[in-house]
TORFIMI-186295 format. One record per residue (C-alpha): residue number from 1; x, y, z. Coordinates in steps of 0.25 Angstrom, whole numbers, always signed. Each point is the difference from the previous one (the first is absolute). Example, Ala and Ser with C-alpha at 12.3 -4.5 7.8 and 13.67 -1.06 7.14 Angstrom:
GUVEX  nr    c1    c2    c3
GUVEX   1   +49   -18   +31
GUVEX   2    +6   +14    -2
This chain:
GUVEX  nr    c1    c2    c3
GUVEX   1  +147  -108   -54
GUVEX   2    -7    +3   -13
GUVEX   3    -4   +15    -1
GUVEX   4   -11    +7    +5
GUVEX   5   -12    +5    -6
GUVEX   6    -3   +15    +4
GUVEX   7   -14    +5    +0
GUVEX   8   -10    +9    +5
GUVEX   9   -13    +3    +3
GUVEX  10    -7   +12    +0
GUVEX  11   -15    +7    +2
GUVEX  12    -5   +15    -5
GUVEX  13    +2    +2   +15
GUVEX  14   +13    -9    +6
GUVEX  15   +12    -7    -5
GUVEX  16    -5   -13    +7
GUVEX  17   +12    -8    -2
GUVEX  18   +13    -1    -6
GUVEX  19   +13   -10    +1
GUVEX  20    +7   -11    -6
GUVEX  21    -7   -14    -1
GUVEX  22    +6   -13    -6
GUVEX  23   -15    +0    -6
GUVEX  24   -14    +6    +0
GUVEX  25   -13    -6    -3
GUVEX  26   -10    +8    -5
GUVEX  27   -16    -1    -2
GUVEX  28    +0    +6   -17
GUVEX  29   -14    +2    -6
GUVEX  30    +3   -12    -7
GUVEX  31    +5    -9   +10
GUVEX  32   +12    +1   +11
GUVEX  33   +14    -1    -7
GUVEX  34   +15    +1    +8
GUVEX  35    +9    +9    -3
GUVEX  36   +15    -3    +4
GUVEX  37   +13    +7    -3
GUVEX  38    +4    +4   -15
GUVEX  39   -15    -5    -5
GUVEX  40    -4    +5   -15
GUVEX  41    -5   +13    +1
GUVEX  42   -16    +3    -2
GUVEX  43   -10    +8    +5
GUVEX  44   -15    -5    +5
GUVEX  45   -12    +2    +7
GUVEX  46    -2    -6   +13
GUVEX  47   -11    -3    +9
GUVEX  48    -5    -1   +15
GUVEX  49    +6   -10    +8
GUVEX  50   +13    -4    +8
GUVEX  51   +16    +6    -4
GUVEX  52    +9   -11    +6
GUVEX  53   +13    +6    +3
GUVEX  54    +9   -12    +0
GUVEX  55   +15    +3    +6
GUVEX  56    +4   -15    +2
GUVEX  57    -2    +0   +16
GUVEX  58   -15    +7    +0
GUVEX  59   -11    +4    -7
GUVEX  60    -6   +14    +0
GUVEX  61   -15    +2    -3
GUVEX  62    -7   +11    -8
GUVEX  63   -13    +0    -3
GUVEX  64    -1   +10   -12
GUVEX  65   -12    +6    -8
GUVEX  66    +2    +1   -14
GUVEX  67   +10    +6   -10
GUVEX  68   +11    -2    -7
GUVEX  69   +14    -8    -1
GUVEX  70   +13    +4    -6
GUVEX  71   +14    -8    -1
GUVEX  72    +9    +6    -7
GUVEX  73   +16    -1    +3
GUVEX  74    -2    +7   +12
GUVEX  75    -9    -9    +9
GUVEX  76   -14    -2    +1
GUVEX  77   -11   +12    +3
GUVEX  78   -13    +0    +4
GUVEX  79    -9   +12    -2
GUVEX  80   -14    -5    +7
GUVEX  81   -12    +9    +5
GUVEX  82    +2    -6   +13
GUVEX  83    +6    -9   +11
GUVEX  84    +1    -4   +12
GUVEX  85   +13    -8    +7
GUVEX  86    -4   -11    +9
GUVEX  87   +11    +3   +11
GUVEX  88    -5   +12    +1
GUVEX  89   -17    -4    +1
GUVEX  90    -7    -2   +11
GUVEX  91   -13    -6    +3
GUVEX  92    -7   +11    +8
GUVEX  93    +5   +10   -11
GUVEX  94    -4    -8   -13
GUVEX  95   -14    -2    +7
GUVEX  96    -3   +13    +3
GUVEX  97    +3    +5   -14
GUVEX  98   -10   -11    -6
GUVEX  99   -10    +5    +9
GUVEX 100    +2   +14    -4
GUVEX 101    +0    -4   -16
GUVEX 102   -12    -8    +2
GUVEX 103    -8    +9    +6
GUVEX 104    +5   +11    -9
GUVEX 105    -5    -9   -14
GUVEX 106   -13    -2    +7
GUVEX 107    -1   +14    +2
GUVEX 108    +0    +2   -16
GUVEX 109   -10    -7    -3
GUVEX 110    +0    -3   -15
GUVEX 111   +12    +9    -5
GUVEX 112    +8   -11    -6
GUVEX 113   +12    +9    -4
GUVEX 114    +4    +6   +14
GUVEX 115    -4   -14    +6
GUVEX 116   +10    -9    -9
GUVEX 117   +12    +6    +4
GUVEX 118    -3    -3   +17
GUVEX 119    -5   -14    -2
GUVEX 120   +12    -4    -7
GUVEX 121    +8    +6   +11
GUVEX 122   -10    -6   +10
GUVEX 123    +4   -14    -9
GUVEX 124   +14    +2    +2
GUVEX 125    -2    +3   +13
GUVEX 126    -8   -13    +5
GUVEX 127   +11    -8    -7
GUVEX 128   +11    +6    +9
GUVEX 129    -9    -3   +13
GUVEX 130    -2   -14    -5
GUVEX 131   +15    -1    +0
GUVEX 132    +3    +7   +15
């Protein structure tokens, strides 16, 4: 078998996800790109959206919320500001955080700085309930 690609995804707050993959798919602010074992190493920024986590047999979602990507000899790493694995979302939980970011950006009124950071999250957030 041909070899596996380690990798790993990590928040300020968690380590959210780390193994070996025959190949990961992920959303860069330039487009998605696939990273498989011994790619050229490069560093880049990536955006929100879906981290496909591909070990031949399954597929393992991560929907991330922006950062950066590095591969270098040692595998791929994601440094992001935040994410969310889908086995371990649910429903109920997602929506219950939407509703309290939303009402928490409506409370602020016109202060676009403290605001930008929970919408994104709120973004983020509603593309995960839509793939519950």
């Amino acid at each position: 078998m041909a070899d596996k690609l380690k990798y790993a995804i990590v928040c300020p707050t968690e380590k959210v996800a780390e193994g070996e993959a025959h190949m990961v798919t992920v959303p860069g602010s330039e487009g998605d790109f696939g990273v498989l074992a011994g790619h050229a190493p490069f560093l880049t920024t990536i955006g929100s959206g879906f981290v496909a986590v591909e070990d031949g047999s399954s597929t393992q979602w991560v929907h991330v919320r922006g950062g950066f990507a590095e591969v270098n000899h040692a595998g791929l790493s994601l440094v992001v500001e935040g994410a969310i694995r889908l086995a371990d979302a649910d429903k109920a939980s997602v929506q219950e955080r939407i509703n309290e970011l939303s009402e928490s950006i409506g409370a602020l009124g016109d202060d676009g700085a403290r605001k930008s950071p929970l919408e994104a999250e709120r973004l983020a957030l509603e593309d995960v309930l839509a793939r519950l």
